[in-house]
SEBA-863604 format. One record per residue (C-alpha): residue number from 1; x, z, y; residue in three letters. Coordinates in nm, 3 decimals, padded with zeros to 5 digits. Each point is the difference from the previous one (the first is absolute). Layout:
% SEBA-863604
<atom><seq>NUM</seq><east>X</east><up>Z</up><north>Y</north><type>ala</type></atom>
...
//
This chain:
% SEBA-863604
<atom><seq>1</seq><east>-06.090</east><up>01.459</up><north>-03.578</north><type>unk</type></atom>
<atom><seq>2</seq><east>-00.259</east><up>-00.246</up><north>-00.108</north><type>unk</type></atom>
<atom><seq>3</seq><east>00.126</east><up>-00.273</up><north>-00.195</north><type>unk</type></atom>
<atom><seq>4</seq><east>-00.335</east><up>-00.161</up><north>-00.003</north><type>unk</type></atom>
<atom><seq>5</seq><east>-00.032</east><up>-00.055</up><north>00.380</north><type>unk</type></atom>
<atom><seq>6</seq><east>00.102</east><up>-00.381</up><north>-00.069</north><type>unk</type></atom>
<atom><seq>7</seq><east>-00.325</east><up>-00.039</up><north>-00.177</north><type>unk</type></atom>
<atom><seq>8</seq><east>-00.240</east><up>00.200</up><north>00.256</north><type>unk</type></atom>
<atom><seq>9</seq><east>-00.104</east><up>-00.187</up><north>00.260</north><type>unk</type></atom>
<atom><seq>10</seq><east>-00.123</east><up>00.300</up><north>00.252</north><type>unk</type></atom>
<atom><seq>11</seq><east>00.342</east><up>00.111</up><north>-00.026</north><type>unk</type></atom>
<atom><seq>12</seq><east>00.103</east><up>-00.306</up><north>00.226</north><type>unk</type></atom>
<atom><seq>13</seq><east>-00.336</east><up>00.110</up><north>00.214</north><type>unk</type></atom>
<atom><seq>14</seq><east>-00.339</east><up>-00.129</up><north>00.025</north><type>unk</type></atom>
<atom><seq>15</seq><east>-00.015</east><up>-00.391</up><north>-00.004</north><type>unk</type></atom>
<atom><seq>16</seq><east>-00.330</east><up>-00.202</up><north>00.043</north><type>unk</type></atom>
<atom><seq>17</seq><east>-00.053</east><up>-00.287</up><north>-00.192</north><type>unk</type></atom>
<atom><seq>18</seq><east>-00.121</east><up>-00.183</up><north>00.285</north><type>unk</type></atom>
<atom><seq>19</seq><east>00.288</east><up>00.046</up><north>00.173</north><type>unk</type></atom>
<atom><seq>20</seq><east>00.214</east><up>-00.155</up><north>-00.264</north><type>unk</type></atom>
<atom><seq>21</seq><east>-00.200</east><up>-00.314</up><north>-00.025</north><type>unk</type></atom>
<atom><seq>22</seq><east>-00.016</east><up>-00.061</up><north>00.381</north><type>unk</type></atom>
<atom><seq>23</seq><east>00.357</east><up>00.051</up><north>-00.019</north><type>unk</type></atom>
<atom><seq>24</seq><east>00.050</east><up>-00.224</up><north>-00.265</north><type>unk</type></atom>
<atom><seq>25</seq><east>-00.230</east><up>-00.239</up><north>00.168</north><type>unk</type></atom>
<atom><seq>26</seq><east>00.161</east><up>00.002</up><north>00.330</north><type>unk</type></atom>
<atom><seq>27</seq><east>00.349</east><up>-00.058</up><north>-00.146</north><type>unk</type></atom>
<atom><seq>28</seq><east>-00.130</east><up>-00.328</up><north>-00.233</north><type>unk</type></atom>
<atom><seq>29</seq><east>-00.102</east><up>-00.137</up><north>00.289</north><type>unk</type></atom>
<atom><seq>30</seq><east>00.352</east><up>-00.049</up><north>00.195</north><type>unk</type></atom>
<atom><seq>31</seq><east>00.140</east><up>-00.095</up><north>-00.318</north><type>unk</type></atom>
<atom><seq>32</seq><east>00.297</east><up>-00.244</up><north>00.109</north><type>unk</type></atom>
<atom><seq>33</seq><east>00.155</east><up>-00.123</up><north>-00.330</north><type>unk</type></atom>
<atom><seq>34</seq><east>00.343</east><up>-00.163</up><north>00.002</north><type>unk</type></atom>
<atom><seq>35</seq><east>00.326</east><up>-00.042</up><north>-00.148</north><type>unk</type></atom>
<atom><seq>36</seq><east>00.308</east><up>00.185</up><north>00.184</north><type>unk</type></atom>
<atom><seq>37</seq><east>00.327</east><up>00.130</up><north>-00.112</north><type>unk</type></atom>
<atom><seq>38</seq><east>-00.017</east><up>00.345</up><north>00.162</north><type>unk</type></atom>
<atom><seq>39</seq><east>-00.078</east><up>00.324</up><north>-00.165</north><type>unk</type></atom>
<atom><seq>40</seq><east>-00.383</east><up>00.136</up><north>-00.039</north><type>unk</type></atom>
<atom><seq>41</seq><east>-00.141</east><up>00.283</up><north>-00.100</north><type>unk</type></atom>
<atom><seq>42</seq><east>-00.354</east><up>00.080</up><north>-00.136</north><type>unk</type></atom>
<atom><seq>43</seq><east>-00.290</east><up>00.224</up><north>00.113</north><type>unk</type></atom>
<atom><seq>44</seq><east>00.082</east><up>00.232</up><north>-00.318</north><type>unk</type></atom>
<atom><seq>45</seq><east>00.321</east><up>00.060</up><north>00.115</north><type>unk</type></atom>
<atom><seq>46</seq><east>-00.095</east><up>00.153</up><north>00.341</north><type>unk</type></atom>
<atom><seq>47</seq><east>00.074</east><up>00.351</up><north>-00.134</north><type>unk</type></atom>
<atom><seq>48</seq><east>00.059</east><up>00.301</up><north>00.186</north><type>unk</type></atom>
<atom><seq>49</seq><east>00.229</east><up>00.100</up><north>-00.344</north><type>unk</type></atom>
<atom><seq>50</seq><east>00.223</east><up>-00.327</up><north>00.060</north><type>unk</type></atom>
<atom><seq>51</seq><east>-00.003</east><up>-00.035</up><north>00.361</north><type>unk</type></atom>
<atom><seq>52</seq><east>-00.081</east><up>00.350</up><north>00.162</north><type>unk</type></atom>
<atom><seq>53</seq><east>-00.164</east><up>-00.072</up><north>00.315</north><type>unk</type></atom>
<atom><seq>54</seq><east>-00.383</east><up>00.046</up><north>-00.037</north><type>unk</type></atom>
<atom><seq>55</seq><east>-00.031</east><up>-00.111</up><north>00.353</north><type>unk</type></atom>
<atom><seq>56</seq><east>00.184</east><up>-00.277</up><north>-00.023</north><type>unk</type></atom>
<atom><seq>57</seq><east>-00.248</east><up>-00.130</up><north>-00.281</north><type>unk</type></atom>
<atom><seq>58</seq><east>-00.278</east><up>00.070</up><north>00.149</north><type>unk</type></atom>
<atom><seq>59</seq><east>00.117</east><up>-00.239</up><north>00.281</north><type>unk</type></atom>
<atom><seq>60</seq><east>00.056</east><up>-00.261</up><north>-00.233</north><type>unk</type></atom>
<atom><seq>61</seq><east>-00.344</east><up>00.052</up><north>-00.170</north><type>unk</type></atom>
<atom><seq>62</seq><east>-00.169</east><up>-00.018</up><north>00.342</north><type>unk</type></atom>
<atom><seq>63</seq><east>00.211</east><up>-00.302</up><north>00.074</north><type>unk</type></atom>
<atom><seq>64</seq><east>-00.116</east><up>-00.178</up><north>-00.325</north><type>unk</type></atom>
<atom><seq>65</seq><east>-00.346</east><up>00.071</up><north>00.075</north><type>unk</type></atom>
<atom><seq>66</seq><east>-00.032</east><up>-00.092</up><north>00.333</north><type>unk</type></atom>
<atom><seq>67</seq><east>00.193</east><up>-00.373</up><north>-00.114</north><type>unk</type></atom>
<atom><seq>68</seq><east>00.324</east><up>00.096</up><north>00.130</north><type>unk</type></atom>
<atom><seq>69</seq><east>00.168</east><up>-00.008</up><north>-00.319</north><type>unk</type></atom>
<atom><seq>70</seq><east>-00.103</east><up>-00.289</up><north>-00.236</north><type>unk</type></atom>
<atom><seq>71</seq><east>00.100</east><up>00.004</up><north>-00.355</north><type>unk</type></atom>
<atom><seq>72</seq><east>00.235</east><up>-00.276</up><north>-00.112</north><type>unk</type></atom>
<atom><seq>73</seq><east>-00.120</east><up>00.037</up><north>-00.353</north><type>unk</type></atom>
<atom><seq>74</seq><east>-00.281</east><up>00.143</up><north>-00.172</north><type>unk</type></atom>
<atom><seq>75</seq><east>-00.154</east><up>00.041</up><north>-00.326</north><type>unk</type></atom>
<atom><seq>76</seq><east>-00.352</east><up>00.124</up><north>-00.129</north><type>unk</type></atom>
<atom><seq>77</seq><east>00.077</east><up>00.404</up><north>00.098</north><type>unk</type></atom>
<atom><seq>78</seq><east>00.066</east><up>00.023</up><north>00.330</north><type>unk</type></atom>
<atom><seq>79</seq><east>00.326</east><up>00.258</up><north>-00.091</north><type>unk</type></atom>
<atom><seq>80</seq><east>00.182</east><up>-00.346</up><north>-00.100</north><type>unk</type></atom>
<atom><seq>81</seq><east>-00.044</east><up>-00.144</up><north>00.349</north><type>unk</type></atom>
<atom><seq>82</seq><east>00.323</east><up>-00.079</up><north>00.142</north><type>unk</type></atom>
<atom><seq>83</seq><east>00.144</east><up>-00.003</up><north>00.346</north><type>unk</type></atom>
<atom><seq>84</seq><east>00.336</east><up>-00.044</up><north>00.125</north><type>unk</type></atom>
<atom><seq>85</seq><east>00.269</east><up>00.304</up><north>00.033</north><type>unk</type></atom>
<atom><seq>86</seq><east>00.082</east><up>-00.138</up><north>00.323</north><type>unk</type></atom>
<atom><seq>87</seq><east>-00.398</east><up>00.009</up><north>00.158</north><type>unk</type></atom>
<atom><seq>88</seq><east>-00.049</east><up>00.347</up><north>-00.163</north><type>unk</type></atom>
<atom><seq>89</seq><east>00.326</east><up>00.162</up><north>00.098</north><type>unk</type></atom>
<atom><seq>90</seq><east>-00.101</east><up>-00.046</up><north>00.400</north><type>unk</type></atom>
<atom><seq>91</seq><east>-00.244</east><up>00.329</up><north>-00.094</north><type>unk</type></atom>
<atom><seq>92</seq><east>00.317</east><up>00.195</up><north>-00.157</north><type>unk</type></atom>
<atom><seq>93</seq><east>00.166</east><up>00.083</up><north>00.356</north><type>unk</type></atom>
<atom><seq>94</seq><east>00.180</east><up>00.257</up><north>-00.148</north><type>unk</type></atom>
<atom><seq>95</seq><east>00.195</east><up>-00.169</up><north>-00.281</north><type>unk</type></atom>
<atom><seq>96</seq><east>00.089</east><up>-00.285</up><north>00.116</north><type>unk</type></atom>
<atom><seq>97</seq><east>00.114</east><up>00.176</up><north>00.320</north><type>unk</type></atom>
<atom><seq>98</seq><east>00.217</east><up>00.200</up><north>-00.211</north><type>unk</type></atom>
<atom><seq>99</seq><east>00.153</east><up>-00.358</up><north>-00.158</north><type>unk</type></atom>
<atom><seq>100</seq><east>00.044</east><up>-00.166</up><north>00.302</north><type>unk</type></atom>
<atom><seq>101</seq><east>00.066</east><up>00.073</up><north>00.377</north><type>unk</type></atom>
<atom><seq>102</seq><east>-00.276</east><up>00.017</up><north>00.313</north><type>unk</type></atom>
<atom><seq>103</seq><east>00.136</east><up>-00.165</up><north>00.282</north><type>unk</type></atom>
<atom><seq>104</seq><east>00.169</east><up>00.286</up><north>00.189</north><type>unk</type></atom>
<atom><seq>105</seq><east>00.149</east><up>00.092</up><north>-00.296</north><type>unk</type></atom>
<atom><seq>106</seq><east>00.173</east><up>-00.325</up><north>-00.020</north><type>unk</type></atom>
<atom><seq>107</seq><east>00.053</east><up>-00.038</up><north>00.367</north><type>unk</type></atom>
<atom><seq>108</seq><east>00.206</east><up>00.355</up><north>-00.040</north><type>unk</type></atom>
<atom><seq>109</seq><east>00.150</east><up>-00.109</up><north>-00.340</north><type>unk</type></atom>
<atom><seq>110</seq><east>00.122</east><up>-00.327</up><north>00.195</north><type>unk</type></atom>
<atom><seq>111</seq><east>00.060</east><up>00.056</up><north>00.358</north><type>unk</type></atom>
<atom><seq>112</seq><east>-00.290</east><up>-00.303</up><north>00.087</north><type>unk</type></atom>
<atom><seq>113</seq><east>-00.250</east><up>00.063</up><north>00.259</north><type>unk</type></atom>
<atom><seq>114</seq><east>-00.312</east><up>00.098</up><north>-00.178</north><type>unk</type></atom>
<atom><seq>115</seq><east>-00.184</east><up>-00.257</up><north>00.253</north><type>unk</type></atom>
<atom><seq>116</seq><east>00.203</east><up>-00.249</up><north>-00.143</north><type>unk</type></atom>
<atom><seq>117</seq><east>-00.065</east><up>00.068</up><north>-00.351</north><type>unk</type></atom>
<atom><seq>118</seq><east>-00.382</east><up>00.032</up><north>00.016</north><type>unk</type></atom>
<atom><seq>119</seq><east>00.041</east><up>-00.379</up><north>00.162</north><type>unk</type></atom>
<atom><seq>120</seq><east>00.196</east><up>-00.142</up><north>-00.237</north><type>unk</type></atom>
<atom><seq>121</seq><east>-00.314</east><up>00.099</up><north>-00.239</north><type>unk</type></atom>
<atom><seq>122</seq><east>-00.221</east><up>-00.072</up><north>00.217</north><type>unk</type></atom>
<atom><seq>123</seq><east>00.138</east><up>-00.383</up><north>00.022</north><type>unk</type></atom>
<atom><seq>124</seq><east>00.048</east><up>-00.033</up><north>-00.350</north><type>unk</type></atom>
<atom><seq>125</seq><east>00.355</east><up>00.033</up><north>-00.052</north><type>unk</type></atom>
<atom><seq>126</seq><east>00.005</east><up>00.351</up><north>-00.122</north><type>unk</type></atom>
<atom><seq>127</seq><east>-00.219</east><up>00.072</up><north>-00.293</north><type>unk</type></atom>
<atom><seq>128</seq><east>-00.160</east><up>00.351</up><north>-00.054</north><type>unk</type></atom>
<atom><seq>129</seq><east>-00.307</east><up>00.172</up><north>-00.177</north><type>unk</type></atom>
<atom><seq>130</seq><east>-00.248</east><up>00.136</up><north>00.168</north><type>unk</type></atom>
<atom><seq>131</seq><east>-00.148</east><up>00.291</up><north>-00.132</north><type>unk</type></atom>
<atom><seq>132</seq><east>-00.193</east><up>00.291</up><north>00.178</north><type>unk</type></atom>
<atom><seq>133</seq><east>00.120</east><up>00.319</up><north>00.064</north><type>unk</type></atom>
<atom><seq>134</seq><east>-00.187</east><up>00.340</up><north>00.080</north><type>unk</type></atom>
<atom><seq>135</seq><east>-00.305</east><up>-00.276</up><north>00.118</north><type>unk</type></atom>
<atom><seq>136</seq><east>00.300</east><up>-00.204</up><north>00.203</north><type>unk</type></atom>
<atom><seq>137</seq><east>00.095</east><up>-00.364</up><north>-00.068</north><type>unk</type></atom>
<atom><seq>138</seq><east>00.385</east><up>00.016</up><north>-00.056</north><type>unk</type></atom>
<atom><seq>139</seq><east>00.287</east><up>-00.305</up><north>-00.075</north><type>unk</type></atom>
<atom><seq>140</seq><east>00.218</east><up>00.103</up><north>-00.268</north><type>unk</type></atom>
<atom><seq>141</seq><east>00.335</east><up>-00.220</up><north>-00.082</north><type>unk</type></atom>
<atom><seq>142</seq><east>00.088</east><up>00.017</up><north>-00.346</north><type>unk</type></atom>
<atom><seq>143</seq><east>00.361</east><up>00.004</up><north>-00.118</north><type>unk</type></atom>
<atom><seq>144</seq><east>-00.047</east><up>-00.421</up><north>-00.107</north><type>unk</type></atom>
<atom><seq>145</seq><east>-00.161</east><up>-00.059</up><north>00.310</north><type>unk</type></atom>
<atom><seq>146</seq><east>00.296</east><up>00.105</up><north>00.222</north><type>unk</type></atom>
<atom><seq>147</seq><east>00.278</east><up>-00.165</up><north>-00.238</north><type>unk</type></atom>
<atom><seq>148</seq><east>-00.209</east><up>-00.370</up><north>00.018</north><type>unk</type></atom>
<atom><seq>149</seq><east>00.012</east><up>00.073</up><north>00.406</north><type>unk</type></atom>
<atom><seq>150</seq><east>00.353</east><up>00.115</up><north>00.058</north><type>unk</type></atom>
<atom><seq>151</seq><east>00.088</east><up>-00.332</up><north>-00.273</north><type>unk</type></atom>
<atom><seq>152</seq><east>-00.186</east><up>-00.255</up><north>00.266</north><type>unk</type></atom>
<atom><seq>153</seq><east>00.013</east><up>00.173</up><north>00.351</north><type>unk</type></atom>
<atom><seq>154</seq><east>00.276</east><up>00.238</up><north>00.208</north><type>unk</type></atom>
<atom><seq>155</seq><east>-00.126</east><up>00.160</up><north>00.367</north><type>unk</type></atom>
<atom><seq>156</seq><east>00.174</east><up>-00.160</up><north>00.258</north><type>unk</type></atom>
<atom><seq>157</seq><east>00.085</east><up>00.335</up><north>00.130</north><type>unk</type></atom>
<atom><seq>158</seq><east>00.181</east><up>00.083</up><north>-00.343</north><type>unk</type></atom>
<atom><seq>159</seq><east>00.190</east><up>-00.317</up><north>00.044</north><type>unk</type></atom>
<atom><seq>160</seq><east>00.085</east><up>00.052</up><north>00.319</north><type>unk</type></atom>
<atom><seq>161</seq><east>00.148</east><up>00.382</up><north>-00.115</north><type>unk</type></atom>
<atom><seq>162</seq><east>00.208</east><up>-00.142</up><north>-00.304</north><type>unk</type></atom>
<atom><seq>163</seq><east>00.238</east><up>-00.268</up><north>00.238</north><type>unk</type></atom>
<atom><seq>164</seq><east>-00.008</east><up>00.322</up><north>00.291</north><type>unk</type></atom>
<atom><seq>165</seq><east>-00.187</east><up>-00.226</up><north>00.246</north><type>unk</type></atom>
<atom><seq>166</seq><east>-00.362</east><up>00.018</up><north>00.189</north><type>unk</type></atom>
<atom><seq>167</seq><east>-00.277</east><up>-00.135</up><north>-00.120</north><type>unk</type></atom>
<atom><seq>168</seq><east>-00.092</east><up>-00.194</up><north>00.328</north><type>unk</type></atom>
<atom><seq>169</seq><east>00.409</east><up>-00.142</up><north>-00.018</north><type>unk</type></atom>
<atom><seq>170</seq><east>-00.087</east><up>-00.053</up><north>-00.402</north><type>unk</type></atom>
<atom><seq>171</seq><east>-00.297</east><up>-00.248</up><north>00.121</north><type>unk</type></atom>
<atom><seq>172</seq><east>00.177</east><up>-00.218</up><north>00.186</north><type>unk</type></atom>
<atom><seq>173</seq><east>00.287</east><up>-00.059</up><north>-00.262</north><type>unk</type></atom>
<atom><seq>174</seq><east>-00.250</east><up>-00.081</up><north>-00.271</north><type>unk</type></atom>
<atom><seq>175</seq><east>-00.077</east><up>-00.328</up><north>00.182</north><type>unk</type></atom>
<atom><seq>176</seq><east>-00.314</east><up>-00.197</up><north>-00.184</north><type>unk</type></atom>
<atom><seq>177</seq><east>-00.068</east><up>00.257</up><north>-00.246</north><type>unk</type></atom>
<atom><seq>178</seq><east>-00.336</east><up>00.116</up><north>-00.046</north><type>unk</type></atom>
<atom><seq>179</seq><east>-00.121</east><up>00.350</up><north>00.052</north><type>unk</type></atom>
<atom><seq>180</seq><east>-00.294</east><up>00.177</up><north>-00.141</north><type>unk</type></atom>
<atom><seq>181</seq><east>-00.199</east><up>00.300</up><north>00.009</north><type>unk</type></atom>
<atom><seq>182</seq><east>00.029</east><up>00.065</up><north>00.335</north><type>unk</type></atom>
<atom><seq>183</seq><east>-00.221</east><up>00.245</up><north>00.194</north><type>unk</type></atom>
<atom><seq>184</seq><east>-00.063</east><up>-00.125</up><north>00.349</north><type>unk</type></atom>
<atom><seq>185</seq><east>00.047</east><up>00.322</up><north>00.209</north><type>unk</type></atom>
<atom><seq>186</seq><east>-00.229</east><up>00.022</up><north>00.358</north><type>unk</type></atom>
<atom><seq>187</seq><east>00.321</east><up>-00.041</up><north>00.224</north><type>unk</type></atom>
<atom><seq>188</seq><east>00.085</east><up>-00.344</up><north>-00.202</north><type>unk</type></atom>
<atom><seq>189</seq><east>00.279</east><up>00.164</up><north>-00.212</north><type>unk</type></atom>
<atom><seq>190</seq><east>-00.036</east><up>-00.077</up><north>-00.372</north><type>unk</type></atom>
<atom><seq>191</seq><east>00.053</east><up>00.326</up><north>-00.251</north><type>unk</type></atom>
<atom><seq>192</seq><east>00.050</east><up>-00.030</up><north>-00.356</north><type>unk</type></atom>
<atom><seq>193</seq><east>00.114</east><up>-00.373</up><north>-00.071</north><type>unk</type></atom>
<atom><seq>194</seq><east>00.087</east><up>-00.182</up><north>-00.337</north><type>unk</type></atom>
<atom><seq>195</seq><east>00.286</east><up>-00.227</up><north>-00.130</north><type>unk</type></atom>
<atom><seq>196</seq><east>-00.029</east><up>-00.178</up><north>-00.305</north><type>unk</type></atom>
<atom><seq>197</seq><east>00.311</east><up>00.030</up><north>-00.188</north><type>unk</type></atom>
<atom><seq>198</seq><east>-00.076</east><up>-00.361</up><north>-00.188</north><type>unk</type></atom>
<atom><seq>199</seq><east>00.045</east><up>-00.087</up><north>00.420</north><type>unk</type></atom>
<atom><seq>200</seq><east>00.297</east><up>00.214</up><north>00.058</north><type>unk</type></atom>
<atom><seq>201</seq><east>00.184</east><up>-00.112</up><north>-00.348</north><type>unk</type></atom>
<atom><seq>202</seq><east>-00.083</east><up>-00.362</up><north>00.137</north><type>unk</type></atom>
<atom><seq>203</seq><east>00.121</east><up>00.023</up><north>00.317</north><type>unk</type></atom>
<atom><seq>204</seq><east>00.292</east><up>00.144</up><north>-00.117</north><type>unk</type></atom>
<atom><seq>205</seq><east>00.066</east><up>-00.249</up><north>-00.289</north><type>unk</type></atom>
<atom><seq>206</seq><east>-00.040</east><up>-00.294</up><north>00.262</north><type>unk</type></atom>
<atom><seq>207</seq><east>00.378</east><up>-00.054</up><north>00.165</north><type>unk</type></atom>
<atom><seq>208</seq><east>00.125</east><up>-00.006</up><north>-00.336</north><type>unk</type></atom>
<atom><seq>209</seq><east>-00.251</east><up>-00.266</up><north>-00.117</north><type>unk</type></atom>
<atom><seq>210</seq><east>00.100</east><up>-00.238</up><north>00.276</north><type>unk</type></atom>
<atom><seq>211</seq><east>00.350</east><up>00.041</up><north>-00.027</north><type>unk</type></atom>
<atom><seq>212</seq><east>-00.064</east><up>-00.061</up><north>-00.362</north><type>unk</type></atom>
<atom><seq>213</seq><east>-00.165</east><up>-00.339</up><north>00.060</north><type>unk</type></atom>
<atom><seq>214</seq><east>00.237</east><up>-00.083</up><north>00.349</north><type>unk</type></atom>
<atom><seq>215</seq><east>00.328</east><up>00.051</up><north>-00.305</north><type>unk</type></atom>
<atom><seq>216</seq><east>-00.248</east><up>-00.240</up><north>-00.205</north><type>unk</type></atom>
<atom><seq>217</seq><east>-00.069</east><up>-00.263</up><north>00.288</north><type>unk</type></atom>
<atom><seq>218</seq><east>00.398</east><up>00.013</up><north>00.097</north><type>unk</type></atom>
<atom><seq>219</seq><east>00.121</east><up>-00.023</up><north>-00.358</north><type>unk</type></atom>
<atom><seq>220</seq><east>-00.284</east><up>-00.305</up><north>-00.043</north><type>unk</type></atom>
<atom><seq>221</seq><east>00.102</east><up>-00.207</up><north>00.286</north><type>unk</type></atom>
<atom><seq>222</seq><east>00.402</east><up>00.092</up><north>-00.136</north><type>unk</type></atom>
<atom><seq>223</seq><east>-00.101</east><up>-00.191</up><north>-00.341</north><type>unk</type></atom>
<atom><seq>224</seq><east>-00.192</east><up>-00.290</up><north>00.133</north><type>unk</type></atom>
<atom><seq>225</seq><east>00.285</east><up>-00.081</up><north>00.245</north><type>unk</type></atom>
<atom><seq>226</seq><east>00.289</east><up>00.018</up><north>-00.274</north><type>unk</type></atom>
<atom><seq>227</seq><east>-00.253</east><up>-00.290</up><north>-00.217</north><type>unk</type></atom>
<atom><seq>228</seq><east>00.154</east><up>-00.349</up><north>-00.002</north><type>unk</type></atom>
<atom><seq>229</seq><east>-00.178</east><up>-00.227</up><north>00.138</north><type>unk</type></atom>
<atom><seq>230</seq><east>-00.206</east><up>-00.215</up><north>-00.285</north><type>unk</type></atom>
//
């Protein structure tokens, strides 16, 4: 075993130095710097030791050259130039597949129609990584991602399961609330709508809230008739 190898240079393969400065050149030039919150991770760091998929970093590489990655941050060596974890990781299919769920896996883990699912993303109200896989584009839905949905939304259909009714009978008991999500179907039928449970807990809260202020209005006009007159 060498334990030099760090040191020679061929031992990583040929590289020309031309090829380093038109890389470094084409990545200065979609420099985007800016303040966020979210995690980055340098040019140094792209390591086949720490993240074991040369392919994967190649595709990132490619992607910084060709200004599809801009750095966040960057210093005077272009091995400090930062970009965020969340950009980069679309190239790691693998690994963040392996973290999170594609969306048959989480139509099968859930019971949803995987139509459904890849419109709630679609329209915004699911969120997702995309990241390519074996040259694909594929929507992963990390663990977070699925507990902020299931805290704001619940399928219609699910709804309709849990109080042993149809979703068509569900509709027309839910009166003026709103649904969302929907995916219009060619013979008119809707598949895969939303409720918001902010809607549901509203509706639900609303009988008691104007009995509460009726008992106010009764025990109001009770008082003012029992005043003496002035």
């Amino acid at each position: 075993m060498d334990a030099k190898w760090r040191q020679d240079l061929v031992k990583g393969g040929a590289v020309l130095l031309e090829s380093l400065d038109a890389f470094e050149s084409q990545a200065r030039k979609h420099i985007k710097k800016m303040k966020t919150s979210e995690s980055t991770i340098a040019i140094k760091e792209l390591t086949s030791r720490r993240i074991g998929d040369k392919k994967a970093i190649d595709s990132v590489l490619r992607a910084i050259f060709n200004g599809e990655l801009c750095a966040v941050a960057a210093g005077e060596k272009l091995g400090s130039f930062r970009y965020k974890v969340s950009e980069v990781k679309r190239y790691f299919g693998r690994p963040v597949l392996d973290a999170g769920l594609s969306v048959n896996q989480l139509a099968k883990l859930t019971g949803w129609k995987w139509e459904s699912v890849r419109n709630w993303i679609d329209e915004g109200l699911l969120e997702s990584h995309e990241i390519v896989l074996r040259g694909q584009p594929c929507r992963v839905v990390m663990p977070e991602q699925l507990l902020v949905f299931t805290q704001a939304y619940v399928p219609l259909a699910s709804l309709a399961h849990a109080v042993d009714s149809k979703s068509s009978a569900l509709l027309e008991r839910l009166g003026n609330i709103p649904l969302l999500g929907g995916k219009q179907l060619p013979n008119g039928a809707v598949r895969g709508a939303l409720v918001r449970l902010s809607d549901l807990a509203h509706a639900a809260l609303l009988p008691a809230l104007r009995r509460d202020s009726n008992a106010a209005f009764v025990l109001g006009s009770q008082a003012s008739s029992t005043e003496a007159p002035a």
